[in-house]
TILUM-942852 format. One record per residue (C-alpha): x, y, z; residue number from 1. Coordinates in Angstrom, 1 decimal. Layout:
N
+--------+--------+--------+-----+
:      X :      Y :      Z :   i :
+--------+--------+--------+-----+
:      X :      Y :      Z : NUM :
...
+--------+--------+--------+-----+
END
This chain:
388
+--------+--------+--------+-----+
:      X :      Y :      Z :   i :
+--------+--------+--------+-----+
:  -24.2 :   72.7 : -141.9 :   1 :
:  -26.8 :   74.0 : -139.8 :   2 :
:  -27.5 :   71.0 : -137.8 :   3 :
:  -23.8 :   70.8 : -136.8 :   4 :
:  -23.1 :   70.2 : -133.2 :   5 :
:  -19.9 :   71.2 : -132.2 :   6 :
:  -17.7 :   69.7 : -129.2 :   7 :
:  -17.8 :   72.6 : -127.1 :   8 :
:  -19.1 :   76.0 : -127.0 :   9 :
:  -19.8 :   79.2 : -124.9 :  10 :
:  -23.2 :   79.8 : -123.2 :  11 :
:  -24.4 :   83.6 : -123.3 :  12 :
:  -27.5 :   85.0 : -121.6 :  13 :
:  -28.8 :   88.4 : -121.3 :  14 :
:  -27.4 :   88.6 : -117.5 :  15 :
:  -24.0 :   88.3 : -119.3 :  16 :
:  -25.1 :   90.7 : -122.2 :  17 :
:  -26.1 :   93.4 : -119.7 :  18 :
:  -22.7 :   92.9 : -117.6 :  19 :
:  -20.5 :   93.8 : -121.1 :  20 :
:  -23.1 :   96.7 : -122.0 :  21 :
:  -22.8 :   98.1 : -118.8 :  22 :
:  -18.9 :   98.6 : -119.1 :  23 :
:  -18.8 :  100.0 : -122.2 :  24 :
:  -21.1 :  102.6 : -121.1 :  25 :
:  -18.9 :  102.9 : -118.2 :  26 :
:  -15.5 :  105.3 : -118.2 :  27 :
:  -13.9 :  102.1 : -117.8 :  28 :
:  -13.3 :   99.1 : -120.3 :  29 :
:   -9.3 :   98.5 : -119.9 :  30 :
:   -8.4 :   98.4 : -116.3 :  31 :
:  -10.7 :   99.5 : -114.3 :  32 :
:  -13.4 :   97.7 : -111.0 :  33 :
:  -14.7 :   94.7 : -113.0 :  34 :
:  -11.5 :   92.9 : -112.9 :  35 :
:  -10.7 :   93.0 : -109.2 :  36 :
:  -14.5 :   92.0 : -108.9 :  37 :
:  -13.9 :   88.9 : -111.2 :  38 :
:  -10.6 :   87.9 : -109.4 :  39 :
:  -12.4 :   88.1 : -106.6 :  40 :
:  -15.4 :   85.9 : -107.5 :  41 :
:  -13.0 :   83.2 : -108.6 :  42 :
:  -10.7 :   83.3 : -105.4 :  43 :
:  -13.4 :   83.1 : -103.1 :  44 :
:  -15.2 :   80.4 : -105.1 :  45 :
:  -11.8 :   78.4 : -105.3 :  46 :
:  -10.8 :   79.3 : -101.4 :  47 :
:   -7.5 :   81.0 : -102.5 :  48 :
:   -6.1 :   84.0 : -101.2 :  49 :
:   -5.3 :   85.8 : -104.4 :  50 :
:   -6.2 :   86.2 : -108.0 :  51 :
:   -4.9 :   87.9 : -110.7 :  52 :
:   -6.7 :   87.9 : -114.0 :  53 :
:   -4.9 :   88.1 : -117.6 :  54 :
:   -5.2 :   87.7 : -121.3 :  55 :
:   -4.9 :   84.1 : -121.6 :  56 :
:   -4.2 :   81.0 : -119.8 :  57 :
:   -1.1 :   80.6 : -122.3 :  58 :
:    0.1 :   84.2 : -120.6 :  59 :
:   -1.3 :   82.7 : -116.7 :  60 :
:    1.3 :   79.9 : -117.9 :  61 :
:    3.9 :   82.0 : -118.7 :  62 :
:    4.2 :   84.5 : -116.0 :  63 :
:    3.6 :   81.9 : -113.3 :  64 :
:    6.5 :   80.3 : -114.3 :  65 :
:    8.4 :   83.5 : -113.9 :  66 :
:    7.4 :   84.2 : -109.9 :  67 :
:    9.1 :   80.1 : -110.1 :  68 :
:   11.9 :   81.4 : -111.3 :  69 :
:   11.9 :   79.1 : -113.7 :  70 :
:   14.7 :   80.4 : -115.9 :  71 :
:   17.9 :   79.5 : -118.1 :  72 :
:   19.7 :   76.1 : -117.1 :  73 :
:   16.4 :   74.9 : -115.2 :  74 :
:   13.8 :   72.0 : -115.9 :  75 :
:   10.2 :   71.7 : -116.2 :  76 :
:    8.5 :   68.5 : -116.8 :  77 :
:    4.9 :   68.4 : -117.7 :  78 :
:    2.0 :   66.0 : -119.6 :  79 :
:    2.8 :   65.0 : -123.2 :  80 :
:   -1.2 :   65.1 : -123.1 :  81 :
:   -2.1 :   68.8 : -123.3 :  82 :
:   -1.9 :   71.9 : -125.3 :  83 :
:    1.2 :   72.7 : -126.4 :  84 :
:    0.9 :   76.2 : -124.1 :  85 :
:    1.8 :   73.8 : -120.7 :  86 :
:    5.2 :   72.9 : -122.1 :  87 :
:    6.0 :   76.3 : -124.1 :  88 :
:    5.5 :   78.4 : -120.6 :  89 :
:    8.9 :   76.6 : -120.0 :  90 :
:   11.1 :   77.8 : -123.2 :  91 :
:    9.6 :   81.3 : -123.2 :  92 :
:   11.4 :   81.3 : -119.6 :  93 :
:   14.5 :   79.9 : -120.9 :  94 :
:   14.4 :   76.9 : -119.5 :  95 :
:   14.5 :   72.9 : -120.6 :  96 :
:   11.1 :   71.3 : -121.3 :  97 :
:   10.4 :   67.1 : -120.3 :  98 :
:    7.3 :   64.6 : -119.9 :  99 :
:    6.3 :   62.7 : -117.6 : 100 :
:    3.8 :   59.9 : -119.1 : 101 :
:    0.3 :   59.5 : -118.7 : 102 :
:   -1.7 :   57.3 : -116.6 : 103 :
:   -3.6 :   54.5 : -118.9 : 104 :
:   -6.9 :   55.3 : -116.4 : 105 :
:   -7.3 :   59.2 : -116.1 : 106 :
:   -5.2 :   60.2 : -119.0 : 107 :
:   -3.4 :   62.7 : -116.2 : 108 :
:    0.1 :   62.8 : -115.3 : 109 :
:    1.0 :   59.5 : -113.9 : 110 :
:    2.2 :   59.0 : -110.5 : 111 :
:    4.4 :   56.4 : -110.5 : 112 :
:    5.8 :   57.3 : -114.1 : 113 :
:    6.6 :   60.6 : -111.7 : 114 :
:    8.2 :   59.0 : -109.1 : 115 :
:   10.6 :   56.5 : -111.0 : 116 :
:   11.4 :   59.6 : -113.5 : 117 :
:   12.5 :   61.8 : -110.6 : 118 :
:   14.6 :   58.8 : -108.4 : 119 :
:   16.4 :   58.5 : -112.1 : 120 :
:   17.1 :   62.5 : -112.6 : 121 :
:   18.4 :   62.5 : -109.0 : 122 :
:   21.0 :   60.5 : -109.4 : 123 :
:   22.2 :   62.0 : -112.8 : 124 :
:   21.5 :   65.6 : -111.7 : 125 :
:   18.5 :   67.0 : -113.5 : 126 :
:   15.7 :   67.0 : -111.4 : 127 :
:   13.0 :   69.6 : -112.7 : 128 :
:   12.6 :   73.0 : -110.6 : 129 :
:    9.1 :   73.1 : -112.2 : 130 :
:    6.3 :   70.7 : -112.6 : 131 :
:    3.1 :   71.3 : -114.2 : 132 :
:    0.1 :   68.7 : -113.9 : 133 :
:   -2.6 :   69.1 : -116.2 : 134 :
:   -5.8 :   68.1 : -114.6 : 135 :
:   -7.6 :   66.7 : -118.2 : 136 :
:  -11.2 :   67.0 : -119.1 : 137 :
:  -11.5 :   68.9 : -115.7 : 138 :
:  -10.4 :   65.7 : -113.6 : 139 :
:   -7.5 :   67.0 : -111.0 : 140 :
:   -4.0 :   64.7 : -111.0 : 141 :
:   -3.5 :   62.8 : -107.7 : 142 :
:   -2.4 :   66.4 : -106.5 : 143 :
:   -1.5 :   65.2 : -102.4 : 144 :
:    0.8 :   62.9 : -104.0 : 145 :
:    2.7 :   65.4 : -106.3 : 146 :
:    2.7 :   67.4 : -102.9 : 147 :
:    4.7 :   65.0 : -101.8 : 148 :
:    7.0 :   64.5 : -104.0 : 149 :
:    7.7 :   68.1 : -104.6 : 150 :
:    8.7 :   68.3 : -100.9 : 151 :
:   11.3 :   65.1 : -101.0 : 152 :
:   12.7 :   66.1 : -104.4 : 153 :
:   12.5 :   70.3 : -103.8 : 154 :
:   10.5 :   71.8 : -106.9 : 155 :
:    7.6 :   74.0 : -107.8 : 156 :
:    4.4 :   73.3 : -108.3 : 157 :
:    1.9 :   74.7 : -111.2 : 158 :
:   -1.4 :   73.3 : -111.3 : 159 :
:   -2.5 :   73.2 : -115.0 : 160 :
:   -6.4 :   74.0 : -114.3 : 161 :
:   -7.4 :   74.9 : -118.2 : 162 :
:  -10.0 :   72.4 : -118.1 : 163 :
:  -11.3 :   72.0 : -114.3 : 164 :
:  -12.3 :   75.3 : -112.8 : 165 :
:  -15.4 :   73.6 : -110.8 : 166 :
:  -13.9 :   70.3 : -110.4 : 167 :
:  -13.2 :   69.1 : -106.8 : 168 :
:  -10.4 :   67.5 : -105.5 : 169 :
:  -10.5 :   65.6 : -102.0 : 170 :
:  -13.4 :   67.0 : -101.8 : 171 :
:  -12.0 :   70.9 : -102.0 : 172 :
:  -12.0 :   73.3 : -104.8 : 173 :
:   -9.8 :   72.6 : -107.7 : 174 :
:   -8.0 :   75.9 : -107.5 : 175 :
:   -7.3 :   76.2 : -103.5 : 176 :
:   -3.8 :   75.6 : -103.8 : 177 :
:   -3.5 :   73.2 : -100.9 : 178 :
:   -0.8 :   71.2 : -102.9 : 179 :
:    0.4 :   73.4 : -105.4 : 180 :
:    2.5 :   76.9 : -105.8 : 181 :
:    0.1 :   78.3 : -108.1 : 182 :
:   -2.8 :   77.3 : -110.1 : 183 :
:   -4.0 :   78.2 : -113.8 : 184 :
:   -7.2 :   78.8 : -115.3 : 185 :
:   -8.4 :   79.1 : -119.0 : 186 :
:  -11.6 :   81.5 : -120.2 : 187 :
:  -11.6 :   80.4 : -123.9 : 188 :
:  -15.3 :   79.8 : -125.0 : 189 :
:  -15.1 :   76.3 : -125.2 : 190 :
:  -14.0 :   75.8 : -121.4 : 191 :
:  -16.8 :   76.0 : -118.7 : 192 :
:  -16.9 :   80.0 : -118.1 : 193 :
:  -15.8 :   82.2 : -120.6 : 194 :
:  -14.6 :   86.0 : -121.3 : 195 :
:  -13.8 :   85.6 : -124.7 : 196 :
:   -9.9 :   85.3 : -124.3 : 197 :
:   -8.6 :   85.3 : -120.6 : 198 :
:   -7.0 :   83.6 : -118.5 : 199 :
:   -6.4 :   83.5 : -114.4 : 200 :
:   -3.2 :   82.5 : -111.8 : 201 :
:   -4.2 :   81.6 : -108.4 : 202 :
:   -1.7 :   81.6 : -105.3 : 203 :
:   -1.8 :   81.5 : -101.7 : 204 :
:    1.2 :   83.5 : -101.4 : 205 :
:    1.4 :   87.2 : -101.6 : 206 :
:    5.1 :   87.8 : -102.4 : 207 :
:    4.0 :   85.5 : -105.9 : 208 :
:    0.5 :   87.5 : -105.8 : 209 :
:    2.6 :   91.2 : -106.2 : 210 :
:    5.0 :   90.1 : -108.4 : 211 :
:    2.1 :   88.3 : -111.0 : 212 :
:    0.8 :   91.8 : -110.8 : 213 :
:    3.9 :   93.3 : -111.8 : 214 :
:    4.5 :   91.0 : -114.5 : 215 :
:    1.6 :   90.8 : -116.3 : 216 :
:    1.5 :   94.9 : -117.3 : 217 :
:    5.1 :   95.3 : -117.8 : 218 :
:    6.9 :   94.5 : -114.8 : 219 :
:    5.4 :   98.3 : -113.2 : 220 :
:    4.4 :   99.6 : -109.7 : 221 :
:    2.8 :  102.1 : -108.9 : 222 :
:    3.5 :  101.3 : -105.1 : 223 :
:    6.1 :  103.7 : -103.2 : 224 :
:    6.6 :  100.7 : -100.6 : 225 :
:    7.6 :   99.0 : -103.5 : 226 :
:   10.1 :  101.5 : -105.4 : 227 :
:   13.8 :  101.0 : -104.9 : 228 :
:   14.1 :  105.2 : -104.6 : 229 :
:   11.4 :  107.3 : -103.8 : 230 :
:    8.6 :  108.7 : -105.5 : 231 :
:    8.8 :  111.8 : -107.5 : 232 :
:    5.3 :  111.9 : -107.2 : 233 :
:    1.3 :  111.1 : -108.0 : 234 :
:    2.3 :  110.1 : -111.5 : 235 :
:    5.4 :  108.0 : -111.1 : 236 :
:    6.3 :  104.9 : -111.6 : 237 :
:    9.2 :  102.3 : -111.9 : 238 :
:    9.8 :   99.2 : -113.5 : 239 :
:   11.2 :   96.7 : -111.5 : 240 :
:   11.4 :   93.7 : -114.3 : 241 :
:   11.4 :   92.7 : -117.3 : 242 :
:    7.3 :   92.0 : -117.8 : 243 :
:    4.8 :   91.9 : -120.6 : 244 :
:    1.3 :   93.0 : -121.3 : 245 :
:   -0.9 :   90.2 : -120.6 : 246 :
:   -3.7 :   92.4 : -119.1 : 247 :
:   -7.1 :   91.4 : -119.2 : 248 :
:   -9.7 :   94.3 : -119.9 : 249 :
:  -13.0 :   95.2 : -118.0 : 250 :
:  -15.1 :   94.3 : -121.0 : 251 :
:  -13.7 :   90.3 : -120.6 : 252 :
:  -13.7 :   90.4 : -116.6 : 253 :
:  -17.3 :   92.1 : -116.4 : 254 :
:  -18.4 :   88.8 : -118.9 : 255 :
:  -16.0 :   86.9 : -116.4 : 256 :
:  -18.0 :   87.8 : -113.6 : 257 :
:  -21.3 :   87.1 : -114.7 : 258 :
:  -20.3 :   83.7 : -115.9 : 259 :
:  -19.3 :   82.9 : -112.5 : 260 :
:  -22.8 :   83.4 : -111.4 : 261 :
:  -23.5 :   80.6 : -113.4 : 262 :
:  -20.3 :   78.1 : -112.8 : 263 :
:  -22.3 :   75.3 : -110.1 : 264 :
:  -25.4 :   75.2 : -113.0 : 265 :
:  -22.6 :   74.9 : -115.7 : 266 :
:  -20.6 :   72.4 : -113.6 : 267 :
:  -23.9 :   70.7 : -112.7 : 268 :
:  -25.4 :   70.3 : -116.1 : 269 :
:  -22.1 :   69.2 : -117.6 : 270 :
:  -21.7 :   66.0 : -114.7 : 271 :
:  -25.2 :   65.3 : -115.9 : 272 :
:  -24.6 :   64.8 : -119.3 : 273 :
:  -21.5 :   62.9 : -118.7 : 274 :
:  -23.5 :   60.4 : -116.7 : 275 :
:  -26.1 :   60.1 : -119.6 : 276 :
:  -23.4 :   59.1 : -122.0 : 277 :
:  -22.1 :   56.4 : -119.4 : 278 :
:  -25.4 :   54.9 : -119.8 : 279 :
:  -25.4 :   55.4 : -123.4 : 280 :
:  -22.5 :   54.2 : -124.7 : 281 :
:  -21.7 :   51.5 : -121.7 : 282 :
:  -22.3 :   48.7 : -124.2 : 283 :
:  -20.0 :   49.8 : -127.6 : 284 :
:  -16.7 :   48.4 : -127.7 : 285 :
:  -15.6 :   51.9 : -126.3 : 286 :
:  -13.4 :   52.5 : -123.3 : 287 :
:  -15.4 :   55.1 : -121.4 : 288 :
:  -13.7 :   58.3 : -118.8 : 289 :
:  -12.8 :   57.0 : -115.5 : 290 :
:  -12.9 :   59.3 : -112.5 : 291 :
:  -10.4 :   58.4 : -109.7 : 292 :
:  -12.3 :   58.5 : -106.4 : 293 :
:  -10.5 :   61.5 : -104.8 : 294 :
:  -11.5 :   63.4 : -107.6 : 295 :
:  -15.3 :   65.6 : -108.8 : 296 :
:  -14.5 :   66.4 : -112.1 : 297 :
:  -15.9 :   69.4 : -114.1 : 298 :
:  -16.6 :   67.7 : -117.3 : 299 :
:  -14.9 :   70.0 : -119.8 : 300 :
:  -14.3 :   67.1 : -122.0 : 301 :
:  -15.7 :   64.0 : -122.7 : 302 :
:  -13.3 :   61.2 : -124.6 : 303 :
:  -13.8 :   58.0 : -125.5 : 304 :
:  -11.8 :   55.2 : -126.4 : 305 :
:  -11.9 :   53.0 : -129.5 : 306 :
:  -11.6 :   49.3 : -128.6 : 307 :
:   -9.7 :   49.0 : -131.9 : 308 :
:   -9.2 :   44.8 : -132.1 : 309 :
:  -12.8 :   44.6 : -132.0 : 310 :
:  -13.9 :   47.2 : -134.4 : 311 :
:  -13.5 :   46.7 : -137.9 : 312 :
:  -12.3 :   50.8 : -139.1 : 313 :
:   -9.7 :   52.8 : -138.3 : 314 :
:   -9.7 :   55.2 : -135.6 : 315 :
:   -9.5 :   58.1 : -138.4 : 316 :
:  -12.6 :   56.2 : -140.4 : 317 :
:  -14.5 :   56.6 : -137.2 : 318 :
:  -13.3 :   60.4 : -136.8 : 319 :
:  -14.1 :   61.2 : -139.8 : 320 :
:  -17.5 :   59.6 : -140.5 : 321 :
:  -18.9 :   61.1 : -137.2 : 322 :
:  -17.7 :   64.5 : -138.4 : 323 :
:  -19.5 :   63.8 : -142.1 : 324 :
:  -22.3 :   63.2 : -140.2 : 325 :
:  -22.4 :   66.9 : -138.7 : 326 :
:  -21.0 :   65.7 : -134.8 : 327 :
:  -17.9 :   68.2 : -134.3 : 328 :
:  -15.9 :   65.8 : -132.6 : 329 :
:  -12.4 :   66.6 : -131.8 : 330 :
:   -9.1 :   64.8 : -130.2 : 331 :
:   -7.8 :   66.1 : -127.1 : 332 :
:   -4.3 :   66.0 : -127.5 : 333 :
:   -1.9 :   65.4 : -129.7 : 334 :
:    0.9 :   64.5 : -127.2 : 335 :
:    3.4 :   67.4 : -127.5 : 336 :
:    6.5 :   65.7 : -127.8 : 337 :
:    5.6 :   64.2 : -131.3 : 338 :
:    4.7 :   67.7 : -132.4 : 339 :
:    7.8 :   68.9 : -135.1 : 340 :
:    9.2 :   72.0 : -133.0 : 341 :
:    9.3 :   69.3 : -129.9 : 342 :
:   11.1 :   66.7 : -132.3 : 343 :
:   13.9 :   69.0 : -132.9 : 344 :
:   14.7 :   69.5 : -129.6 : 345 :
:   14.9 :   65.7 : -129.8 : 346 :
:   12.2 :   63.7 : -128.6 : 347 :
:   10.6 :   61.3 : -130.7 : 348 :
:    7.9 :   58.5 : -131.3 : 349 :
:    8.3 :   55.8 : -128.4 : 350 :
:    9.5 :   58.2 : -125.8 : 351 :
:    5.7 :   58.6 : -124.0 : 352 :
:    3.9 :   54.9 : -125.0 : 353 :
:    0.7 :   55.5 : -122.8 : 354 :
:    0.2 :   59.1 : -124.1 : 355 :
:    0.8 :   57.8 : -128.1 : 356 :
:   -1.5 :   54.8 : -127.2 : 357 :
:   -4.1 :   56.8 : -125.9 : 358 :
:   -3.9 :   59.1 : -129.3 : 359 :
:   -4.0 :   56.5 : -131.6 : 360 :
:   -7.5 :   55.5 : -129.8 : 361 :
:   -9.2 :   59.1 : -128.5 : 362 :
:  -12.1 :   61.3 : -129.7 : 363 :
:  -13.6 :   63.8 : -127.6 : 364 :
:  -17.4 :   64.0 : -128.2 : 365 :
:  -20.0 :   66.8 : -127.9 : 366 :
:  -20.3 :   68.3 : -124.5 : 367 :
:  -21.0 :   72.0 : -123.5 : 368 :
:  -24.4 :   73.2 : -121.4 : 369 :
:  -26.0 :   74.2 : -124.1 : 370 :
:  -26.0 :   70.4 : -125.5 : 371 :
:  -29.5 :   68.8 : -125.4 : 372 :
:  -30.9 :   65.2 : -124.3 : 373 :
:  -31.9 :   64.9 : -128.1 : 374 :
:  -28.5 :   65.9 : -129.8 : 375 :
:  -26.7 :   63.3 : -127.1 : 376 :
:  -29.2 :   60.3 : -128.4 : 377 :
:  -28.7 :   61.2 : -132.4 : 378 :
:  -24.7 :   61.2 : -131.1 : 379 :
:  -25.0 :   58.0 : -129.4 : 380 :
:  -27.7 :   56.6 : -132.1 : 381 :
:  -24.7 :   57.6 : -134.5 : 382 :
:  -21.7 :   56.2 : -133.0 : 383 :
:  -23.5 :   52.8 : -132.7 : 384 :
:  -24.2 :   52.8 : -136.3 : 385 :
:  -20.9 :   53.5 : -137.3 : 386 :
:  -18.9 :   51.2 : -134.8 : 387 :
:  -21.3 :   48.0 : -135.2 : 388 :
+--------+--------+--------+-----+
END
């Protein structure tokens, strides 16, 4: 329909037009400048040392959990509420996948549900070498605490930042790597920049930083430092693992790069429009997003809660009538250890009660840039007829 709004999408100007034209009239649109100029851009926004851009966050993911050495007879536990990408990272590698429950406020990984998992696993021997926070909607976890942790109880830390490039944490760049290993980024078009397809892993430590680099074009250097015999010469080069191709091309980074330019007015915009639906819906029998105070979030989502004793439908009545009415909501996640593949592996319903809770009662509404004062009231004018 063509007054449909949809719950996110991409924001293209001609700025970010010219950027892609320029490329392809360049003699580079694989691997060539525009890349190292968008890792660039995003480690210098974030304060990190090094970036290295790839073809999705799903591949970020993967090969991060790799320079871990996350592998075969090893644990990761991460959010049951997420994409299904921030557990699989872990079985592509080999290894054992486990959750860690939500917290009831932020919908992020919950600290104390952390701590009392990991006293338990240490006595019985399966504490995690990886763990992977997901920083929701663009809100970062309680990341000094996880710090923490990961120091008393020895394992690696992968930020999950899909949603929160932009966001602050302690008043720092989500993305800095104070408190983490390595940190993830996503560049679908419905997150707040976008190349298309892409994906980023941040890291503050260089022997991580050359082997991402290895890893994500088939585990090859071109580097003589780096070559276990010596070069035979210009041409040469040697594998040194077993890696994939997860490159990015310049077409994607010179888009990347140009969005950049634009992630404060993105980020700014989107914290506007989050605080007009606070005032909008503050009065519906909705539980609204809570922002812990350590935290600046970067808005990629906004979810509500249904209050469902005191509303008289279903939660899939709601869904379905704002989505009849042309509002593309959506539901941010299904937690992953009810999906089928995660139930054969042998979780099951009751294992995660905050994150099924929180499912049986989310919807994530409208918000991207592009979303206007006007299309927020019809939104809000709708929910209220459909919940009262």
């Amino acid at each position: 329909m063509s007054n449909y709004i949809p719950y996110g999408r991409q924001d293209i100007n001609q700025a970010d037009i010219d950027a892609v034209v320029e490329v392809l009239r360049s003699d580079w649109i694989t691997q060539g400048p525009s890349i190292e100029r968008f890792e660039k851009s995003v480690a210098n926004y974030c304060g990190t040392k090094y970036a290295v851009a790839v073809s999705s966050a799903t591949a970020a993911l993967h090969i991060a959990c790799l320079v871990a050495n996350l592998g075969t007879g090893d644990i990761l536990w991460t959010s049951p509420n997420t994409f299904v990408a921030s557990a699989n990272c872990g079985l592509y590698c080999g290894a054992k996948v486990d959750f860690v429950d939500i917290d009831a406020n932020t919908y992020n990984l919950s600290i104390e549900e952390l701590e009392n998992k990991l006293v338990l696993a240490d006595t019985k021997g399966y504490l995690p070498k990886v763990v992977i926070p997901v920083h929701f909607a663009g809100q970062s976890c309680e990341m000094d605490k996880i710090y923490t942790l990961s120091k008393q109880y020895n394992f690696k830390i992968i930020e999950d930042a899909s949603h929160a490039i932009g966001g602050k944490y302690q008043g720092k760049p989500v993305g800095c790597c104070e408190f983490s290993d390595l940190t993830v980024f996503s560049f679908h078009p419905v997150k707040i920049i976008t190349t298309g397809e892409g994906g980023m892993v941040l890291t503050n430590q260089e022997e991580l930083y050359q082997k991402l680099i290895r890893l994500r074009s088939h585990g090859i250097t071109r580097n003589p430092d780096l070559m276990p015999s010596e070069s035979h010469g210009a041409w040469y080069y040697q594998q040194l693992e077993l890696g994939f191709n997860y490159r990015i091309t310049d077409i994607q980074a010179a888009l990347g790069v140009s969005q950049m330019n634009r992630l404060d007015e993105f980020v700014k915009h989107r914290r506007f429009l989050a605080n007009r639906y606070h005032e909008l819906l503050k009065d519906l029998p909705l539980i609204l997003p809570w922002q812990h105070p350590d935290t600046n979030s970067s808005w990629h989502l906004y979810v509500i809660r249904l209050k469902v004793d005191k509303i008289n439908k279903s939660h899939r009545q709601i869904f379905e009538e704002l989505r009849q009415s042309g509002i593309g909501v959506n539901l941010h996640y299904i937690p992953v250890h009810t999906q089928p593949y995660y139930q054969q592996l042998g979780f099951k319903q009751g294992d995660f009660i905050n994150s099924e809770k929180y499912y049986q009662e989310a919807i994530s509404l409208p918000l991207y840039y592009g979303l206007t004062e006007a299309n927020q009231n019809m939104i809000a004018k709708k929910i209220l007829e459909i919940l009262i």
